[in-house]
GULO-927086 format. One line per 4 residues: number of its first residue (from 0); their letters; for each residue z, x, y of C-alpha. Coordinates in Angstrom, 2 decimals, always signed. Layout:
# residues N
NUM	a	Z/X/Y; ...
***
This chain:
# residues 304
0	xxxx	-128.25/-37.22/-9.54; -124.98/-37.65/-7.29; -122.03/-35.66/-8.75; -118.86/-37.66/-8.58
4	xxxx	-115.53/-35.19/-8.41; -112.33/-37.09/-8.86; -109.26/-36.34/-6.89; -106.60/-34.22/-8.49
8	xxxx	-103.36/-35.23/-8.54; -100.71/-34.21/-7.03; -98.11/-32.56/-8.85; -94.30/-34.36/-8.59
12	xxxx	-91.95/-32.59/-10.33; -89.75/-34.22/-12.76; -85.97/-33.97/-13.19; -86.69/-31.40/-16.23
16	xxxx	-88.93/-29.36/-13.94; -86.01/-29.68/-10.86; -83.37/-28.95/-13.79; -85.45/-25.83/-15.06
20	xxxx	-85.76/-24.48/-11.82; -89.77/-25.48/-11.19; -89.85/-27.36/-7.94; -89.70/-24.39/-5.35
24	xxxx	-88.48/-26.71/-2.97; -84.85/-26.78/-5.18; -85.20/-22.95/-6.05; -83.10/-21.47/-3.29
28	xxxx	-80.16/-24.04/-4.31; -80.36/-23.13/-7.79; -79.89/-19.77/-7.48; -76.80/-20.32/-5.21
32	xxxx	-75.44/-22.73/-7.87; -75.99/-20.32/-10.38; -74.27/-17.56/-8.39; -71.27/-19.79/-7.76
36	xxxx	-70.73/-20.85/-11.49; -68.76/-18.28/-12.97; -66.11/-19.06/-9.97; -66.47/-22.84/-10.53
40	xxxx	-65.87/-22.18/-14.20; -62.62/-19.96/-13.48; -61.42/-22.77/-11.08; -61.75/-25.20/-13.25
44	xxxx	-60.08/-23.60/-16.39; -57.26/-22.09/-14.85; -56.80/-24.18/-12.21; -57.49/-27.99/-12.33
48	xxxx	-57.24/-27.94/-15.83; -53.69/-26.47/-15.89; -52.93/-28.92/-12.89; -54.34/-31.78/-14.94
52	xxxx	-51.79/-31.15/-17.65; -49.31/-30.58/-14.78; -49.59/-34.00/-13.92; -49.52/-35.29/-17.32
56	xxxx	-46.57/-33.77/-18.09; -44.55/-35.96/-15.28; -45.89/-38.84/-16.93; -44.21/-38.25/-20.33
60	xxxx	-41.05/-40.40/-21.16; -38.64/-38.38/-23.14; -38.43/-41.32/-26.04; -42.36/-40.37/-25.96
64	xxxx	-45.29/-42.78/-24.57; -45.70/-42.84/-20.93; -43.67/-43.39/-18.03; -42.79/-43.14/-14.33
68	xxxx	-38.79/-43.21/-14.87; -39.23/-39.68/-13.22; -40.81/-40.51/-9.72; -38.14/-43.62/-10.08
72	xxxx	-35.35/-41.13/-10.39; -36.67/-38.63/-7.42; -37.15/-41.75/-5.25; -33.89/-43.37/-6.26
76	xxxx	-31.88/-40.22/-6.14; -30.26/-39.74/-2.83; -30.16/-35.96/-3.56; -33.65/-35.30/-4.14
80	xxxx	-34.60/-37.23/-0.93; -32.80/-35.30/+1.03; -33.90/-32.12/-0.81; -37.56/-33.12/+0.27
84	xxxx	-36.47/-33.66/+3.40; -34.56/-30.57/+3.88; -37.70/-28.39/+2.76; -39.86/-30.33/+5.09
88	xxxx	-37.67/-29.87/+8.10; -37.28/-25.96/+6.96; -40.90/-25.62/+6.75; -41.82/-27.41/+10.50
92	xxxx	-38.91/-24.82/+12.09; -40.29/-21.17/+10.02; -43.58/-23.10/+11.50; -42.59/-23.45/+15.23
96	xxxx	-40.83/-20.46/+15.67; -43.77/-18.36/+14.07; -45.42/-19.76/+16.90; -42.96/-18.78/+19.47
100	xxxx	-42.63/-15.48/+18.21; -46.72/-14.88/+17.39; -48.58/-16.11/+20.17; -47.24/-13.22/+22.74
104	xxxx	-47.44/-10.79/+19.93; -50.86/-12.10/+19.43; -51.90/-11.93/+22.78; -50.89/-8.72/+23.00
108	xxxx	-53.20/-7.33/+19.99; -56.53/-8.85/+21.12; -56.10/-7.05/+24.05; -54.62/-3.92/+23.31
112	xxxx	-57.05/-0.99/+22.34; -56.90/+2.53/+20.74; -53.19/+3.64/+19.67; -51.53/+0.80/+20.48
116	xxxx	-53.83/-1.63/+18.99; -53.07/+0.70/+16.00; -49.43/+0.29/+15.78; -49.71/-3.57/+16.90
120	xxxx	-51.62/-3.82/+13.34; -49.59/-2.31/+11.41; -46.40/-3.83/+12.31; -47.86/-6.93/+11.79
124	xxxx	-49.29/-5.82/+8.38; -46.19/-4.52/+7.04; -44.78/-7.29/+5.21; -48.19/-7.43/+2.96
128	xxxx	-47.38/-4.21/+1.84; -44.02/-4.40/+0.79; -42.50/-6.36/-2.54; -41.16/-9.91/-1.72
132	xxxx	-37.97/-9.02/-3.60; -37.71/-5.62/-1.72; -38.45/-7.19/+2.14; -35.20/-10.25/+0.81
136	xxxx	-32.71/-7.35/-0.07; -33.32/-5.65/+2.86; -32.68/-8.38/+4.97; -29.27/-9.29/+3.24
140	xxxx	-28.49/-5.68/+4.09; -29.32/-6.21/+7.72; -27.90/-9.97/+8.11; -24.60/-9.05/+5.78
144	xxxx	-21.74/-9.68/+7.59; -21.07/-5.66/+7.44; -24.61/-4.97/+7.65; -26.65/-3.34/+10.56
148	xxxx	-26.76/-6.40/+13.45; -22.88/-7.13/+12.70; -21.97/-3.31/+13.10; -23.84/-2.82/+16.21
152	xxxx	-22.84/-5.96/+17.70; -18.98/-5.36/+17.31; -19.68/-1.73/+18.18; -20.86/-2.90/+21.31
156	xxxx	-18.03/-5.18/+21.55; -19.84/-8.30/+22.01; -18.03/-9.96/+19.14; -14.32/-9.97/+17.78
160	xxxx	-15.28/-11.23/+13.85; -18.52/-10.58/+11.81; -20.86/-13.87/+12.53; -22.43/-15.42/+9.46
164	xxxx	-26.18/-15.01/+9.75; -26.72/-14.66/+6.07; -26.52/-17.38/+2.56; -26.83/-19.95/+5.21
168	xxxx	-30.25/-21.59/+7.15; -30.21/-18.95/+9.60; -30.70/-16.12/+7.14; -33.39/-18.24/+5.07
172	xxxx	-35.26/-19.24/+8.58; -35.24/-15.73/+9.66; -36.56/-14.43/+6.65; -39.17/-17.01/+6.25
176	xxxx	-40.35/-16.60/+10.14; -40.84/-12.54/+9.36; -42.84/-13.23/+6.45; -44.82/-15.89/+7.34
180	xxxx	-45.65/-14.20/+10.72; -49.01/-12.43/+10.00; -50.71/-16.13/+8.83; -49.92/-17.27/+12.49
184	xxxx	-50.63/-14.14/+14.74; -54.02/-12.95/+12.65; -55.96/-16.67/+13.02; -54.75/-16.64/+17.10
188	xxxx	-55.91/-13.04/+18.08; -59.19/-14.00/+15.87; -59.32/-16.85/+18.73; -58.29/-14.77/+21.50
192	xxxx	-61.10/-12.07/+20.61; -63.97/-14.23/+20.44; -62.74/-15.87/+23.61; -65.55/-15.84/+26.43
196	xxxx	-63.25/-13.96/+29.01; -65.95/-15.49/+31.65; -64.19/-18.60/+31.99; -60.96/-17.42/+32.72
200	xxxx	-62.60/-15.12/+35.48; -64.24/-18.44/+36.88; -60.82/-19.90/+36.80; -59.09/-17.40/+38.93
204	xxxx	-62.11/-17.24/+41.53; -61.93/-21.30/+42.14; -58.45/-20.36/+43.13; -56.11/-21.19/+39.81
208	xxxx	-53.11/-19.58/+39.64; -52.29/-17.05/+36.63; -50.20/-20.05/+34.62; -52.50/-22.81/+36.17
212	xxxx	-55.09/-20.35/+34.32; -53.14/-20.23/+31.23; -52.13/-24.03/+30.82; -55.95/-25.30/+31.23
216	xxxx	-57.90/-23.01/+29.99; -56.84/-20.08/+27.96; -54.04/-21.81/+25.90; -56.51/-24.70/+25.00
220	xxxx	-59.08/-22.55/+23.91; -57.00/-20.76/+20.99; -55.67/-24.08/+19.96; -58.19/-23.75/+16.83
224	xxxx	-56.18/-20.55/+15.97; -52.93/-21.99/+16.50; -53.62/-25.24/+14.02; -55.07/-22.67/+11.81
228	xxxx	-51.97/-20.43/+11.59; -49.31/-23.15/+11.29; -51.10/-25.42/+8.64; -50.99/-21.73/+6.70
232	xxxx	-47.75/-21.14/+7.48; -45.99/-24.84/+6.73; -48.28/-25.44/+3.59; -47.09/-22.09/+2.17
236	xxxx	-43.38/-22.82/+3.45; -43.17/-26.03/+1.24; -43.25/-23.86/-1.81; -40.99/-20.63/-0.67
240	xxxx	-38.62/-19.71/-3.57; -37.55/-16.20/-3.02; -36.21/-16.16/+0.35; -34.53/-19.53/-0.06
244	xxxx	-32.80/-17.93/-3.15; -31.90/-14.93/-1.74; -30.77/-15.34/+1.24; -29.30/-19.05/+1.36
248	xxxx	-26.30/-20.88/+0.57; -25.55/-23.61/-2.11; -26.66/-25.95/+0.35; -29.87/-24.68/+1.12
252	xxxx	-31.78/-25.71/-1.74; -35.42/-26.46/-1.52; -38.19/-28.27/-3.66; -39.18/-24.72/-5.34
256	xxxx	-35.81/-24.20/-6.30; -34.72/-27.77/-7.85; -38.18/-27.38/-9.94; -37.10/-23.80/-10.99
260	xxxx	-33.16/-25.39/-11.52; -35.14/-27.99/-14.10; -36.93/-25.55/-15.65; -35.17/-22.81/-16.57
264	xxxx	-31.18/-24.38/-16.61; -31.44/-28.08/-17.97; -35.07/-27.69/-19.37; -36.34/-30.49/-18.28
268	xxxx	-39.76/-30.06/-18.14; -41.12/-33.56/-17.08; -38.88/-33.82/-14.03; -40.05/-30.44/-13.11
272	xxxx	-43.61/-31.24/-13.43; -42.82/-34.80/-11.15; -41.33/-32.76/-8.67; -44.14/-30.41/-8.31
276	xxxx	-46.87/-33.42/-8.39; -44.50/-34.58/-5.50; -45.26/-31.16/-3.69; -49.24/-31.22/-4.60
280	xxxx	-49.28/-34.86/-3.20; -47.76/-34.09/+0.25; -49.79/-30.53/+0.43; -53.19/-32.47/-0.11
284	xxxx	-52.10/-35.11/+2.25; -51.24/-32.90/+4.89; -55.04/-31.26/+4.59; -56.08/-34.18/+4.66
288	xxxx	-54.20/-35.46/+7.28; -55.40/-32.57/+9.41; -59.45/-33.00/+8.30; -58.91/-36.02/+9.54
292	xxxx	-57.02/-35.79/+13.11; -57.76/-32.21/+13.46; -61.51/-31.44/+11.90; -60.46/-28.97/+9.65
296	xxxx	-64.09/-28.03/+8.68; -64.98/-27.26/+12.41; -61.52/-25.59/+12.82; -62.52/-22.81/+10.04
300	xxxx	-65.36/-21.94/+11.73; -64.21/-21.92/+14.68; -61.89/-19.06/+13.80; -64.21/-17.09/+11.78
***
């Protein structure tokens, strides 16, 4: 008598068993996508949501129904243009001269050690432990035309007449570049630490000069730092209210402050949510623009 045994099949999991968690092959994910729901949750209530309304709100006509008459009055306003414009340029100058003023100071840091490493890092940490408001009013106190730089400089005798350094673009820039500093200097010593100091050893012993050094191979290689630090620094410019506030003129107005202007003086509410669609738009194409010219994925991790 033969004995016949039959195969047994082989167990495929369906999409309930995948969706209860069954398959071990999807287990690991599912935890991780459990872990990460409470934050995708909070994202998306008090963040896309509230931006989704956001950009309803600019779409409202004030007879009621929908309409774009408020992108048609940014674009057709000559004033607005140039308000855009002004914040832009504002924003690409705190931006370059962070990076004048951070990559020395940066340098300096990821080499320094003990004490002076100390000090380095907590100069540079200073503003994140002062008040916004507080860090302003000090520097009207310092750029006032009888404040401390005016005194010593016509103690000194260097000028005749206080110079105006304050409620003008020079005061805002100046603020802005102190405050935005640690977002530029922190990703470039990152780079500059985790920098194979190898190469630049190789570099001097096939004869390179110090700068010949410098140009081709230790400037290039904390690039990733330096794209880091000033798409922080100009994305979070485009948005500065305080400082523009406080320490600028009647001319230097930026986007913040015309949405601020329509919101709290006229009340309208609609323009105010165009012009901050306006600001979303170019901050998510400039991230875009640099995922796609500058990797922005492989730029991260690079400076991790």
């Amino acid at each position: 008598m033969t004995t016949t045994v039959q195969a047994v099949p082989k167990w495929t999991p369906t999409a309930l068993d995948r969706l209860w968690g069954r398959d071990p092959d999807l287990r690991p994910a599912l935890r991780r996508g459990l872990l990460g729901t409470p934050g995708l949750l909070f994202i998306l209530v008090f963040f896309l949501y509230p931006l989704f309304l956001l950009v309803e709100l600019s779409f409202q006509a004030k007879a009621g129904g929908w309409s774009s008459e408020h992108y048609l009055r940014i674009f057709n306003t000559t004033v607005y243009a140039q308000i855009i414009w002004k914040t832009a340029w504002i924003s690409a100058t705190v931006t370059l001269l962070n990076f004048l003023v951070a990559y020395p100071f940066a340098v300096a840091l990821a080499r320094s050690k003990g004490w002076v490493r100390i000090v380095l890092l907590i100069s540079i940490l200073m503003p994140f432990w002062t008040n916004l408001l507080v860090r302003a009013y000090g520097w009207i106190v310092v750029l006032h035309p009888r404040g401390l730089i005016n005194t010593m400089l016509g103690g000194l005798g260097l000028i005749g007449e206080p110079v105006a350094i304050v409620h003008n673009t020079t005061g805002v820039l100046i603020g802005m570049t102190q405050i935005m500093l640690p977002y530029m200097v922190l990703p470039i010593a990152a780079q500059i630490e985790k920098m194979d100091g190898r190469l630049l050893q190789a570099a001097r012993s096939l004869g390179a000069s110090p700068l010949r050094t410098f140009a081709h191979v230790f400037f290039p290689l904390t690039l990733p730092g330096v794209f880091a630090g000033a798409l922080m620094v100009f994305v979070l410019s485009l948005g500065f209210f305080v400082i523009p506030a406080l320490l600028g003129g009647r001319r230097d107005i930026l986007i913040a402050q015309l949405i601020h202007f329509n919101l709290t003086k006229v009340l309208n509410w609609e323009l105010a949510a165009a012009l901050s669609t306006i600001l979303l738009v170019i901050t998510l194409g400039i991230f875009l623009a640099a995922q796609r010219w500058f990797r922005l994925n492989s730029l991260w991790s690079e400076v991790k």
